[in-house]
C-alpha positions in Angstrom: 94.4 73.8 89.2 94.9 74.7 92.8 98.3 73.6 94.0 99.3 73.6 89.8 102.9 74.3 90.2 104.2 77.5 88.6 108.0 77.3 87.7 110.0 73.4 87.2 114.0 74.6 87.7 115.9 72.1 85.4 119.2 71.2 86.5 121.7 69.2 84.6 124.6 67.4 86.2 127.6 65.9 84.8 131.4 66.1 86.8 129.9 69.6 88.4 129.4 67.8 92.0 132.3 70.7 93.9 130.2 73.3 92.6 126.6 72.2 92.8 125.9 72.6 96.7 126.2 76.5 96.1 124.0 76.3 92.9 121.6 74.3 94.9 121.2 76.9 97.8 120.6 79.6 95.2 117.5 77.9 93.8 116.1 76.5 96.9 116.0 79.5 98.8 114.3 81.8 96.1 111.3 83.9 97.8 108.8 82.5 95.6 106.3 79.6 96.6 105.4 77.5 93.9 108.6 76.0 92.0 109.9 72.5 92.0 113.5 71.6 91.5 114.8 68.5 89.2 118.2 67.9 88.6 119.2 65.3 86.5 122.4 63.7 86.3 123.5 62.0 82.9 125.4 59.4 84.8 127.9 61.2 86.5 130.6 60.3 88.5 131.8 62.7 90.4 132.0 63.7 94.1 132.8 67.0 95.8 135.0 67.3 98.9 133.1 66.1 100.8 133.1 62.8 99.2 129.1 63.3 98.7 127.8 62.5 94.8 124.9 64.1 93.6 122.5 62.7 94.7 123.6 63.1 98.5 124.8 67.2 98.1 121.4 67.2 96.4 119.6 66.1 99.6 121.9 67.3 102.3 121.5 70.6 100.5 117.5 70.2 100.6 117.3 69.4 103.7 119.3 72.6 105.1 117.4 74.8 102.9 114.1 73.7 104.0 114.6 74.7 107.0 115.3 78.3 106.0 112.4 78.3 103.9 110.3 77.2 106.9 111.8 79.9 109.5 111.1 83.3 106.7 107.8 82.1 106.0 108.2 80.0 102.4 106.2 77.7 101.0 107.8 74.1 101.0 108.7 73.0 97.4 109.5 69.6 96.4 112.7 68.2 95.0 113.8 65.2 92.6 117.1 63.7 91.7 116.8 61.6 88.7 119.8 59.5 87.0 120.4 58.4 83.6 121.8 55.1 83.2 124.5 56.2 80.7 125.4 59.5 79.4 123.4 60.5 76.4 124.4 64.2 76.4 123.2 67.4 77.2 120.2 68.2 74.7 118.9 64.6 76.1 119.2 65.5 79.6 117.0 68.9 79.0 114.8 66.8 76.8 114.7 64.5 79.6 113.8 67.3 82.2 111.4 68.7 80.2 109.6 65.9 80.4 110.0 65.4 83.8 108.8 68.7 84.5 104.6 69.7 86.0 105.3 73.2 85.6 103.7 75.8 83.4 107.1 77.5 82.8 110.7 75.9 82.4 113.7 77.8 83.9 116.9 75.6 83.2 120.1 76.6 85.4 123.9 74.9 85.0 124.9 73.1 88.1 128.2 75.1 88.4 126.2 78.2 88.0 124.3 80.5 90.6 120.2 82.1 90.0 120.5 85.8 91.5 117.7 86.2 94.8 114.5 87.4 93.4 115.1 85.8 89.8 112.1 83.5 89.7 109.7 85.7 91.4 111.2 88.5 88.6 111.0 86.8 85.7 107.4 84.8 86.4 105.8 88.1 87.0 106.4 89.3 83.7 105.5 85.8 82.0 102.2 86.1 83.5 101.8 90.2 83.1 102.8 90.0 79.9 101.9 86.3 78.6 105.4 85.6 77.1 107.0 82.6 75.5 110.3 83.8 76.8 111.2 86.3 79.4 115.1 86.8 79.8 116.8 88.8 82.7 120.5 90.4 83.0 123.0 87.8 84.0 126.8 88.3 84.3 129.8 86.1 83.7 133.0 85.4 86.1 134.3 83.6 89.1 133.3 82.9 92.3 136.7 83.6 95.1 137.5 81.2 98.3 134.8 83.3 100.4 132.3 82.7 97.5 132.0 86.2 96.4 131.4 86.6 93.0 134.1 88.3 90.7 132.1 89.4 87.7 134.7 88.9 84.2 135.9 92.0 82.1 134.4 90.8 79.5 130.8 89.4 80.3 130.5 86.7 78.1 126.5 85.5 76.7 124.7 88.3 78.2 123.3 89.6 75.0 119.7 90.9 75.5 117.2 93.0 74.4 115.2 94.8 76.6 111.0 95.3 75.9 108.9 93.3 74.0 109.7 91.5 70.7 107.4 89.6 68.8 107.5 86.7 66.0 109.6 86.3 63.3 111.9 89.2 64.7 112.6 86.8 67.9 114.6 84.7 66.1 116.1 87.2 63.7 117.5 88.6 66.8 118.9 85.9 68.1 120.8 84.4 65.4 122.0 88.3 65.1 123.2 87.6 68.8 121.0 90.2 69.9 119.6 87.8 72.1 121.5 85.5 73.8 121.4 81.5 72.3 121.5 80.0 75.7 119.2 78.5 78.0 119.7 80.1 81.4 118.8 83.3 82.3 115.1 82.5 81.0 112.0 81.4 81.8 109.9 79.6 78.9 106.6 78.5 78.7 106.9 74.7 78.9 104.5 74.3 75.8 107.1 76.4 73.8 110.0 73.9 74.6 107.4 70.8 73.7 106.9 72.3 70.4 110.5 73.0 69.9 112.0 69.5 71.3 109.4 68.1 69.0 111.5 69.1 65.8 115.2 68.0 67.3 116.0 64.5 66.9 117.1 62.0 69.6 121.2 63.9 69.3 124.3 63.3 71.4 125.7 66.6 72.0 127.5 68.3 74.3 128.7 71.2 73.2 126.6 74.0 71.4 123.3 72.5 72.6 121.8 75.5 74.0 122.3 77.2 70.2 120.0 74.0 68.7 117.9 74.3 71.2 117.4 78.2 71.4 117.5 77.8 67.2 113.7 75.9 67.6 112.6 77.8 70.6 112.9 81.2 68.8 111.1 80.0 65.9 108.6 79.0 66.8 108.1 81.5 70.2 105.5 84.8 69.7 106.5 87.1 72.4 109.7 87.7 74.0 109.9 90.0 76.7 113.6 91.1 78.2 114.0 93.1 81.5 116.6 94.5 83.3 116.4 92.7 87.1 120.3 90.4 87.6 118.9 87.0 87.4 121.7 84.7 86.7 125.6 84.7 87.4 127.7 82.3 84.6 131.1 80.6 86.3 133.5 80.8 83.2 136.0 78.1 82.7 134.1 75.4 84.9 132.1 73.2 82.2 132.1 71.1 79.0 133.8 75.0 77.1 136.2 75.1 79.7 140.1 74.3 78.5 140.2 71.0 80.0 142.9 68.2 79.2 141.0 66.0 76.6 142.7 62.4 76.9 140.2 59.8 75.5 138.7 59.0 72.2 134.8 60.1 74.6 136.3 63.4 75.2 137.4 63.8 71.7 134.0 63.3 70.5 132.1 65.1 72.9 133.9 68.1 71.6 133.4 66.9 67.9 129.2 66.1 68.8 129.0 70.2 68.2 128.6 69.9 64.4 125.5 67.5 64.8 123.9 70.5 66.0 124.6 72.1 62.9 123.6 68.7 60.8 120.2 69.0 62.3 119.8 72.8 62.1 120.8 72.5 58.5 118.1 69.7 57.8 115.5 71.4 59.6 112.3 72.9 57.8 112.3 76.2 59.9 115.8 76.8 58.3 114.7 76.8 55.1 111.4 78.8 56.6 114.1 82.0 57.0 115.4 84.5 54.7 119.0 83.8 52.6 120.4 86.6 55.8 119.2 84.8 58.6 120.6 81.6 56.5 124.2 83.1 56.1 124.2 83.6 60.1 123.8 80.8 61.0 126.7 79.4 58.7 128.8 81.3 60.4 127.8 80.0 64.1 128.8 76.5 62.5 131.9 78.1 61.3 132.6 79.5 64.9 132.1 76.3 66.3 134.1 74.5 64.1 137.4 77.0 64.8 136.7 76.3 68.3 136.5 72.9 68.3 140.2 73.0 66.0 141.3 75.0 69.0 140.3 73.0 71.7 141.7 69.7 70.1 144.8 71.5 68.9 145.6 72.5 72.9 144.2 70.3 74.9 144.4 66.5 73.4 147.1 64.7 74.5 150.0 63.8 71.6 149.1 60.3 71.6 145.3 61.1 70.5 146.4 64.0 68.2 146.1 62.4 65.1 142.8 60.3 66.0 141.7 63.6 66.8 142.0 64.8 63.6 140.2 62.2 61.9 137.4 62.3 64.5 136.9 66.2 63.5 136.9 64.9 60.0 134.6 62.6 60.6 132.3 64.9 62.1 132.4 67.8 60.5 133.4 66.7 56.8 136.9 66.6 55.2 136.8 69.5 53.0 135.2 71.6 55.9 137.7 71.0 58.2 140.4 71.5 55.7 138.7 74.7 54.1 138.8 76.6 57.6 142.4 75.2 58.8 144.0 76.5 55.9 141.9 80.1 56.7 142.9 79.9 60.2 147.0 79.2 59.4 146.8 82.1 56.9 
């Protein structure tokens, strides 16, 4: 088609309004002329100093970068702000995207986070050269200071990657094996990929972890990955849903708790049982993982009034005996 669009940037919002203007700028001013942007927030509420709410930044921010794009010679782009009536959680809102979506590749991007100049243009050019599923590009973990420089973290959290070509069942391999990284950003996918892969996850509400589920179905069923060395992403640590946060409602509580539903539907799924007994074991362990950090986070950051609710939420969640079985491991 002639004015097809090439790349649909996915970005979810939820109580990342302060830090979403400087996302925003990073997208819309990549050199590369045929990308939409849709950011979706799952009913948020929040507002950054300013006072503006997402949808405001979102055009304010537009508005300022078109005219940049129209003085170095970019193609205009177009830009949507959609809202979800009530929050239903973070694989729904990139479920929701997705569907959104009129390009021929999905790149998703946090709203607290920042895409590196030249990503898009970068990672599309191998897609195409290549014809990948998945193309993934260096990204770097940290902190941005009060003059917006970015402070890159000693220890560089989710930047697992394999550079070259990797091809079928060893996509998936490698990325339970953490070789590649179980997250969304940083990636470009073929938007038929994502359909096929959304296709076997079931309506969830989930919040934590969701990028594992969805990177679980995405690997399966991909046939060529293709990593490269170019920067394309920089990851603000301690800013969203992971961050150490106080948690002081029974919502909180289970938004942190939501992470073993990913492991309920993983553990239900066909394409597990499609792996070998290795593969199998690995992923056990992710739930286990999950399951010590979801202990930790309720264990520091609950207030003492919801400590024992807490507990029986966890229990709830992720089963009695589970819970039980890997407090006792962790007090030894």
């Amino acid at each position: 088609m002639k004015n097809a669009t090439h790349i649909s940037v996915c970005i979810p919002l939820y109580d990342t309004e302060p830090l979403l203007a400087q996302c925003l700028r990073s997208v819309f001013l990549q050199d590369f002329n045929s990308f939409e942007v849709i950011v979706l927030s799952d009913a948020s509420r929040g507002k950054d100093e300013k006072g503006r709410n997402g949808k405001k930044i979102t055009k304010q921010v537009f508005k300022e970068c078109k005219k940049i794009r129209k003085e170095t010679g970019l193609a205009e782009i177009s830009v949507r702000f959609i809202e979800h009536r009530q929050n239903m959680g973070l694989v729904e809102v990139r479920r929701s995207l997705l569907f959104y979506a009129q390009g021929k590749y999905i790149s998703y991007i946090d709203s607290d986070d920042v895409m590196v100049s030249g990503a898009l243009k970068a990672l599309y050019e191998v897609a195409e050269n290549q014809d990948a599923d998945i193309v993934q590009g260096r990204s770097t973990a940290g902190s941005f200071n009060a003059d917006g420089q970015f402070i890159p973290s000693p220890r560089n959290l989710y930047s697992n990657i394999t550079i070259g070509s990797v091809c079928d069942y060893e996509i998936i391999r490698k990325m339970i094996l953490a070789e590649i990284a179980g997250v969304l950003w940083a990636k470009l996918y073929k938007r038929t990929l994502l359909e096929m892969a959304f296709e076997s996850i079931p309506h969830i509400e989930c919040n934590m972890a969701e990028d594992f589920l969805i990177s679980f179905f995405v690997t399966f069923y991909a046939k060529k990955y293709v990593g490269i060395e170019n920067q394309v992403y920089q990851y603000r640590v301690q800013s969203g849903m992971s961050s150490r946060r106080k948690i002081d409602s029974e919502k909180k509580i289970r938004m942190v708790c939501s992470t073993a539903s990913v492991f309920s539907v993983i553990a239900e799924s066909n394409e597990l049982k499609a792996l070998e007994e290795n593969e199998v074991n690995y992923v056990r362990r992710f739930s286990t993982h999950y399951l010590k950090d979801n202990i930790k986070q309720l264990n520091d950051n609950v207030i003492p009034e919801l400590k024992t609710k807490a507990h029986e939420l966890l229990c709830e969640y992720w089963g009695e005996s589970f819970v039980n079985r890997v407090e006792e491991n962790l007090n030894k």
